[in-house]
N, C-alpha and C positions, 0 to 999 in steps of 0.2 A: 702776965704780958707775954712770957717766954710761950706757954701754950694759945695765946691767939697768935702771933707771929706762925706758930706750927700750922694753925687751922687754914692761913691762909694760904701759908707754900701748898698746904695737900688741897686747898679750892685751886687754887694755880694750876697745881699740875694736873688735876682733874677735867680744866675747861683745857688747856693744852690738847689733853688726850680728846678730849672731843669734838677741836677744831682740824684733830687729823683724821678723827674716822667722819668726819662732816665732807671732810674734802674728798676723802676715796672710798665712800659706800656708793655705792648703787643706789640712790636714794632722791633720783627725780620727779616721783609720784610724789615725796613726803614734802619737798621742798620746791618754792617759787622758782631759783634756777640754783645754778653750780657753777662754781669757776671754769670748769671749764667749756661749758656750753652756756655761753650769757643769753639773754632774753633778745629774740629776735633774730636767731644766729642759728643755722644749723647743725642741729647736734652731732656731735663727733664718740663714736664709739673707742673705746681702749680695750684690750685685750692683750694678754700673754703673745710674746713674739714666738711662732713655731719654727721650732727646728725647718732644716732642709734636709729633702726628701730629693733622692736621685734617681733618676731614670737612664736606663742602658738601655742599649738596642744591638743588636747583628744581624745579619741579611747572613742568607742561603750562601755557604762556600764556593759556589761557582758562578755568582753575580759578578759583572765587571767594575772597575773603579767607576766609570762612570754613571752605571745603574745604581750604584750604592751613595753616591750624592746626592739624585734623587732622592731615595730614602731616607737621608740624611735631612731633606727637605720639610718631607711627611711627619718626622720623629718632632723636628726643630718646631713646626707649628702646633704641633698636639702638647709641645712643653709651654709654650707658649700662652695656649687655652688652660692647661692647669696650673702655670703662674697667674690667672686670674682669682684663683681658689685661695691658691697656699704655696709657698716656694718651692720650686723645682727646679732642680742641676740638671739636664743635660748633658751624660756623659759620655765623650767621644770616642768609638771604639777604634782602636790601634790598627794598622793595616798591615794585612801579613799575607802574602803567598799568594797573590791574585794570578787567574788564569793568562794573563795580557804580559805578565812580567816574568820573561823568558831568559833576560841576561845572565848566563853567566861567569863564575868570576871574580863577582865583585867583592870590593872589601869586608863587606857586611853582606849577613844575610838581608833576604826582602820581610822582613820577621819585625813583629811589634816598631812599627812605624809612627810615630806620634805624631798628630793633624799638623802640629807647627811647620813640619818638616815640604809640607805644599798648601800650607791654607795660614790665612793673617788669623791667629785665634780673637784677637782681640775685635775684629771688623765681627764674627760671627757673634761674640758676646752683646752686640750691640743690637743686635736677634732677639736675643736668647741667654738666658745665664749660661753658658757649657763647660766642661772642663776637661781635660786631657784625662785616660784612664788610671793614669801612674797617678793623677793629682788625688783622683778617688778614692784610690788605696794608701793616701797618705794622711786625705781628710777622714776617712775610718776604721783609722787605727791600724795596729797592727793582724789584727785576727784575717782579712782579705776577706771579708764574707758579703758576698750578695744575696741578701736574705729569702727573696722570691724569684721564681723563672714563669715566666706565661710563652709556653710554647706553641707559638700559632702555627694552623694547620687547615686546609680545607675543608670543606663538610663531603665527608663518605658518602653521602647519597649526592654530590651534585647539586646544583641548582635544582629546585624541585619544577617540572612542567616547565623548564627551560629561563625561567622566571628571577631576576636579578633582584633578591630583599638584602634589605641590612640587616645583622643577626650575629649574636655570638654566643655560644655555650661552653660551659667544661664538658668535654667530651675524652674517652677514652682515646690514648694516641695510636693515630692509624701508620705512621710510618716509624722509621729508627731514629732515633733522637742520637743528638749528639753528647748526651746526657744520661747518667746513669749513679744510682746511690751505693755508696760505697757501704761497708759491714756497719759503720758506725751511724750510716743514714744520711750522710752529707753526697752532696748531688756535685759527681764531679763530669770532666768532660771539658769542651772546647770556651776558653775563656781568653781570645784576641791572643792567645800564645804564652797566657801565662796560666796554663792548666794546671799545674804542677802546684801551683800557691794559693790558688782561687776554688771557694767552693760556693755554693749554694744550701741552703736550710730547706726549701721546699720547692717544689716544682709541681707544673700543674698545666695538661695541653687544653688549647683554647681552639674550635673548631671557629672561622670568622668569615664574614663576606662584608665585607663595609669598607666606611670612610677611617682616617687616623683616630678622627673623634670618638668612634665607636669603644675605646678602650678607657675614657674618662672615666666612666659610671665605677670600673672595674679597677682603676687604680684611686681614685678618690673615695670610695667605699667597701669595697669590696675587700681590700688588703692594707691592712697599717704595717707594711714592710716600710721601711726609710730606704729600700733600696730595691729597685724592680729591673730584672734586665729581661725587655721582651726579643726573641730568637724567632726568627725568620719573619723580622719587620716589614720586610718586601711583599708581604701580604694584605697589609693596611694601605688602601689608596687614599690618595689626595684627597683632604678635604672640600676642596675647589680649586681644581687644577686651571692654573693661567689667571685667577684674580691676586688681588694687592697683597694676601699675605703672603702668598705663592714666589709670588715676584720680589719682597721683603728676604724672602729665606736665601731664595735665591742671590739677591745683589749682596748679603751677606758673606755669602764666599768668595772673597777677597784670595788671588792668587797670594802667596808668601811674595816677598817684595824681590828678596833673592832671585826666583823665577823671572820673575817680571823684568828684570833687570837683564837677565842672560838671553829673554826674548826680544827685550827692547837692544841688547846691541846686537844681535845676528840681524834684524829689521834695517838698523841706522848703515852697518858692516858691507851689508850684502843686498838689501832690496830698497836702498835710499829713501829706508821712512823712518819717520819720528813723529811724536805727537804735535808737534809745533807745523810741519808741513801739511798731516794727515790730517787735522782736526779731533784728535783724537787725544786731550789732553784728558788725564786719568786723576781722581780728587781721593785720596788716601783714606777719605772718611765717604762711604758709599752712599750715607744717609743724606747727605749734600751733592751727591750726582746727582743730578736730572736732566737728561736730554732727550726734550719734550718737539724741539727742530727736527730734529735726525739731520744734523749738517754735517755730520762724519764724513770722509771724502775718504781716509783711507788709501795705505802706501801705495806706491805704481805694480802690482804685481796682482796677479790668479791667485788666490790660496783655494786650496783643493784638498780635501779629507777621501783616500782612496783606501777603503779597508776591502783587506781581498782573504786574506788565512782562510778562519773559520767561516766565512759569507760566501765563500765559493762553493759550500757543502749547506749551507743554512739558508741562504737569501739568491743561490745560484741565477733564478728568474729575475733577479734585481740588477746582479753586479756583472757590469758590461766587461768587455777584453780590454787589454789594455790599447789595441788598436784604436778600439771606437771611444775609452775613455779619451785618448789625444785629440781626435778629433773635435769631440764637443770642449777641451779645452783651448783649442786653435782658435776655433771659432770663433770664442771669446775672449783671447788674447786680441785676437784680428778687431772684434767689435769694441775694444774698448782701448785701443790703438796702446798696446801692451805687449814688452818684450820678456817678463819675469812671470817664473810661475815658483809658487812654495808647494812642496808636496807632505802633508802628514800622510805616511801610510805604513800599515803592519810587512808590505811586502818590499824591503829594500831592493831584492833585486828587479821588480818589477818598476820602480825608480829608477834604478842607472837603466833600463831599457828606454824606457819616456826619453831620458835624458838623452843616451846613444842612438838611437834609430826613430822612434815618432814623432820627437820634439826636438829634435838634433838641432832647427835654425834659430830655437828660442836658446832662451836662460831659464835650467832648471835645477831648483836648490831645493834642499832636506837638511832639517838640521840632526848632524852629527857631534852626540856631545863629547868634549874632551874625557878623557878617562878621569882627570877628576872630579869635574861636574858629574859621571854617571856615578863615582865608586860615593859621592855625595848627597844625588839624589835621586838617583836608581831609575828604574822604569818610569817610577809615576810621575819624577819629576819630567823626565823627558817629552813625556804626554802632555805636562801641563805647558812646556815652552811651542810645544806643536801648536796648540789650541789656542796660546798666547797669540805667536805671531801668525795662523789664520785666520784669527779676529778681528785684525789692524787690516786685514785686506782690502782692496779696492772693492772687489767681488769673490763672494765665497760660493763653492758648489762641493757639497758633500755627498756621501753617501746613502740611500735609503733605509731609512728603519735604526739608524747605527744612533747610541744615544752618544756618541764622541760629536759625532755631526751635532746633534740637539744641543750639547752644552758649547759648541763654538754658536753657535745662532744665538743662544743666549745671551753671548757673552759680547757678540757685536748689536743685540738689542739694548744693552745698558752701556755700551759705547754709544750710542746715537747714530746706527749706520740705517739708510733708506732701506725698508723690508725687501726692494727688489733685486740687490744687491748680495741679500742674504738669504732668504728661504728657497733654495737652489739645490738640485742633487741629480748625481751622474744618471746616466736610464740608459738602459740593455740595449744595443738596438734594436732588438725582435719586437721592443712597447711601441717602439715611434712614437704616433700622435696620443696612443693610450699610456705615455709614462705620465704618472699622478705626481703632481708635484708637490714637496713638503706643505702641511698645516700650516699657517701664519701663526703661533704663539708669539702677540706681540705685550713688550711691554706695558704694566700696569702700575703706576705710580698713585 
């Protein structure tokens, strides 16, 4: 008795084991169906969850904040396209020492800036997976290693017969990198400011002409690095510049609320607008903006973007005197029966001039931030409250070529402002009837 009782525990646990390797083999050919893919029902594949895989980027040390948003853009859809594969982070590089950010002074250096500090991170996660660079180096241990660098570079010979292909090779590097391997072979060099801690395992320069996409093949195949930071990403253009994913990355960058806040009361303070009079009510979740009307009507006041510094020596054939900039802003104080004008401009004392002598009968404001909003959010904030309240404007007119101007246009196209009111920029008066007026990049939902 006592050994049939045995025979059957061990038939027991024999058919046990076989209803568990029944359930998890592989074994749809042998068998009519499977729990988990019943008859008639599309079959659902299982597989091991993979690890996440991070991707870094930095732009050319003499790119401006605003050019490197952009690229911010290019990076954010190409992460985009290889979370269709396999998981990718998105990691943000820190902001340090940009050519624009001249103050000195301040409490803090302008040195490893982390995105929270001007951008809502959580509005770009809803892009994009991304993470702060400090999160990077806390989700990988302690060692700081960025295991591969693709250092992109032009092709030496040019365009061949003038000829614009898509292309990319390992090429030997034709310029000086920022990058160089130490006695033990670790690749050390410019790492968002934390060079000192951060190294690289291998490096390798990438000669490229193409779109973002062009670096799929090469980071999906090419390198089982977990961690890739591509240098001088400002190389890789748009994979379709001005279509829906474009426009996605973009309404992703969600000003920090802080900002938005110190623009929305200098606006309420000083040029009697708010989103309730201006039509310009703002949805905390971007994905839920759509203003497909354009009913924006925007505060009683000119906002005006007048960059003069460096474009007096760079764009000199673009950027009119300050004489004839007043002028063409009169005119449209006059035509839209308007006594305020807001000035973003790199040249303050070219401001109190407008203000004293060419626009002496109007009202002309700059915002001046308090020393603790600057010693808090430095240059770039200051930049981002300019662009803030130029975007609420009734009518905007910036400057040509200047990508400050590009992202306030943007930024009153996901406001819902009429295109005529926005695609607008000061002109020389040597162009006259020949000044070209801004492209229409209008939004795409």
């Amino acid at each position: 008795m006592a050994a049939y009782v045995a025979n059957l525990k061990t038939l027991g646990a024999l058919f046990a084991l076989l209803s568990v390797l029944l359930l998890f083999c592989d074994c749809h050919d042998q068998f009519d169906h499977d729990v988990f893919n019943p008859p008639g029902k599309q079959k659902v594949s299982f597989g091991a969850a993979k690890p996440n895989r991070y991707l870094l980027y930095d732009v050319n040390i003499g790119e401006g904040f605003n050019l490197r948003r952009d690229v911010h853009m290019r990076l954010a859809n190409l992460a985009k396209s290889l979370n269709k594969v396999e998981p990718w982070i998105l990691v943000l590089p820190p902001w340090s020492y940009l050519y624009h950010w001249q103050t000195e002074d301040l409490e803090n250096e302008q040195f490893r800036i982390p995105w929270s500090l001007f951008f809502d991170v959580p509005s770009l996660s809803k892009h994009v997976p991304v993470m702060e660079f400090v999160d990077f180096l806390a989700a990988t241990g302690s060692k700081n290693v960025i295991e591969q660098i693709y250092y992109l570079q032009h092709y030496k010979e040019g365009w061949e017969d003038g000829r614009f292909e898509e292309k990319i090779d390992a090429r030997e590097c034709i310029e000086r990198q920022r990058y160089e391997a130490d006695e033990e072979g670790k690749w050390r060099g410019w790492f968002f400011g934390y060079h000192e801690d951060v190294y690289a395992l291998r490096f390798e320069c990438l000669s490229v002409q193409g779109h973002a996409r062009i670096m799929e093949p090469i980071l999906l195949r090419n390198t089982t690095a977990s961690s890739v930071l591509i240098a001088r990403a400002e190389n890789l253009l748009h994979d379709i510049y001005g279509e829906r994913d474009y426009w996605e990355a973009r309404r992703s960058m969600v000003f920090s609320k802080n900002l938005r806040d110190i623009g929305d009361k200098f606006r309420a303070e000083f040029l009697n607008s708010t989103d309730d009079i201006d039509g310009t009510h703002f949805e905390d979740d971007w994905t839920k903006m759509v203003r497909k009307d354009r009913s924006a009507v925007g505060g009683p006041y000119i906002g005006v973007h007048l960059r003069r510094k460096d474009y007096l020596r760079a764009h000199k054939e673009h950027v009119p005197t300050l004489k004839h900039a007043a002028k063409q802003i009169k005119q449209l104080l006059k035509k839209y029966k308007l006594e305020k004008v807001f000035v973003a401009s790199d040249d303050v004392a070219g401001v109190d001039k407008l203000r004293t002598k060419f626009l002496k009968n109007y009202q002309v404001y700059n915002f001046v931030p308090s020393k603790e909003v600057l010693n808090k959010y430095m240059d770039g904030g200051v930049a981002i409250v300019d662009q803030w309240i130029c975007a609420h404007a009734r009518y905007f007119i910036g400057t040509h070529l200047s990508t400050f101007s590009f992202r306030i246009q943007e930024e009153r196209e996901i406001l819902g402002f009429p295109t005529k009111t926005t695609f607008n920029r000061l002109c020389k008066e040597e162009e006259g009837k020949d000044c070209e007026r801004p492209s229409k990049w209008t939004i795409v939902y």
